[in-house]
Every structure is written in structure tokens, then in C-alpha cells.
N, C-alpha and C positions, 0 to 999 in steps of 0.2 A: 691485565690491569688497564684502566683506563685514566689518561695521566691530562688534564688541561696543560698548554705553555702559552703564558702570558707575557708580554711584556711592553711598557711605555715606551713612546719612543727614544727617549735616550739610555733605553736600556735594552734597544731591540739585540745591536749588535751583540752585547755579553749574552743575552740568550742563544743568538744565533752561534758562536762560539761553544757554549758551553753545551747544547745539543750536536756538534760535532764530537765535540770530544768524549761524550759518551754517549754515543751514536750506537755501539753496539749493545748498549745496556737498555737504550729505547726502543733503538728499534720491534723484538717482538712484542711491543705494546699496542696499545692503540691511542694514538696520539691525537688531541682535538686542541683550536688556538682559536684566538681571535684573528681577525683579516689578514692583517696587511705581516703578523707576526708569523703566522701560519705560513703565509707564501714566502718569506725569508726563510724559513725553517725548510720549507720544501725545494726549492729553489738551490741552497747551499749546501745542502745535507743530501738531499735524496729520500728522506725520511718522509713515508706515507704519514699525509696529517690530516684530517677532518678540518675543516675551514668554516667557521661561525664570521658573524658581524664581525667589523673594526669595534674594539673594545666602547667608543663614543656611540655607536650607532648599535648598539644594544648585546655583542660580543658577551661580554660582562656577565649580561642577565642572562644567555643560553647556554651561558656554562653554572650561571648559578640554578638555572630550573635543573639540567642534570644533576648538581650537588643536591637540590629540596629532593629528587627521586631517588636519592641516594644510588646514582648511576654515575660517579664520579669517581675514583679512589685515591687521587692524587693531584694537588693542583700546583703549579711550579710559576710564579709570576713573581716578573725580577718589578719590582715598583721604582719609581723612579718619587724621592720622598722628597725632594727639594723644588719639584715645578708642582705647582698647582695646576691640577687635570679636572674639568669642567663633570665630568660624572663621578663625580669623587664620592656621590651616595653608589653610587653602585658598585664602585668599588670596596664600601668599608658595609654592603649587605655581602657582595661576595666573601669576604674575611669571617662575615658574622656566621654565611649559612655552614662554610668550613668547620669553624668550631662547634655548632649546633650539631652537625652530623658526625663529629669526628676525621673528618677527611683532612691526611695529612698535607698541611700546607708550607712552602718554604719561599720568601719574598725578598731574597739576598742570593748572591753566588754563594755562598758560604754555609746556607742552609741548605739550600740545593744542593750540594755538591753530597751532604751529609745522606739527604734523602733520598737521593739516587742512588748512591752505594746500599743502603738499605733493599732499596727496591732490588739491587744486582745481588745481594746477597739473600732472598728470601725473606725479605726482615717484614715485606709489608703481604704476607702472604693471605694474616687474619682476614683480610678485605675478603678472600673467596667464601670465608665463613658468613660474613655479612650477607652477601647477595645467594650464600646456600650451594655454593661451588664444591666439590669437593678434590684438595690436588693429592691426596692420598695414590690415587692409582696409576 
């Protein structure tokens, strides 16, 4: 599965936190972030990540052209809803293209936490069906 990790900056650290602590459930993923989130994540974890833009400088939109190709299957960004962030359209196209494609999104530790369990348990497996995977074998 191919999972985005986002997050504002006042929301780096709970990402960074919460990809340790289920570090073994992402890891055999493949992991892709924006900038500065992605080298925290790599950095504190050890966790192989894919490294896009800082989320302002266009992060955002390379993960949302993977969501339009439907080359995305999960996106995990902790939003920070209380500071007004200057690419705020790009943020609420990336929420749009999510629900457009179906690509499961969670924008809270709390959703997240749910999603990932999902993922550790097989739950988001339909996604291979989508891209024509087959984990039958």
C-alpha cells in the first residue's frame, strides 16, 4: 500500500510520535510525505519515506496528482484546524480529490489510529483490487 503522511506544523510532532508507534504496521508500506514532515518521520523513526515538496511549496499537489492517478491508497494528515495555513486551497483540493477517488483519509490522531489498525489488519486490502493486484497467492 501506498500511504501519504502529512502534517502542519503544529502537528508535526503527533505525526512524528504516532508513526513510531506504529512503526511496525508501516513500515512494509511504502511511505511518501511532504518536506520537512517526511525528514522528521525519517530522521526519528528510521522509517524509509519518499520525500515531495514542503506541503506550501507544492508537497500538497504531488500527492494529490498521485491521488487523481489513483496511485495513492491512504492518506494520513494530522491538519492543524485552528492556524490559518496560506495554501489552504490546496489543502481542501487534496481532501476533495480523496473523496473523489475513495482513498481512505484520516486528519486526527483518532482517525488515524483507527486507519492504521485497519491497514495492520487487512481491512484496506480492496485497494489491490482497484490497481488489479491480486493478494490471493
Amino acid at each position: 500500500m501506498k500511504i501519504a503522511l502529512i502534517a502542519h506544523d503544529k502537528k508535526k510532532d503527533d505525526l512524528v510520535r504516532f508513526a513510531l508507534a506504529y512503526k511496525l504496521i508501516l513500515d512494509p508500506h511504502e511511505l511518501y510525505a511532504t518536506g520537512t514532515t517526511g525528514k522528521r518521520v525519517i530522521d526519528e523513526t528510521g522509517l524509509q519515506v519518499h520525500r515531495f515538496q514542503s506541503g506550501p511549496l507544492g508537497g500538497d499537489q504531488q500527492i494529490g496528482a498521485m491521488i487523481a492517478e489513483n496511485d495513492m491508497d491512504a492518506v494520513i494528515f494530522f491538519r492543524d484546524p485552528l492556524t490559518a495555513q496560506p495554501h489552504e486551497p490546496d489543502i481542501t483540493a487534496l481532501i476533495r480529490l480523496c473523496d473523489v477517488y475513495n482513498i481512505p483519509l484520516a486528519t486526527n490522531m483518532g482517525s488515524a489510529e483507527i486507519l492504521v489498525h485497519a491497514l495492520g489488519r487487512g481491512e484496506l486490502d480492496w485497494r489491490d483490487i482497484v490497481h488489479g493486484r491480486n493478494n490471493t497467492t
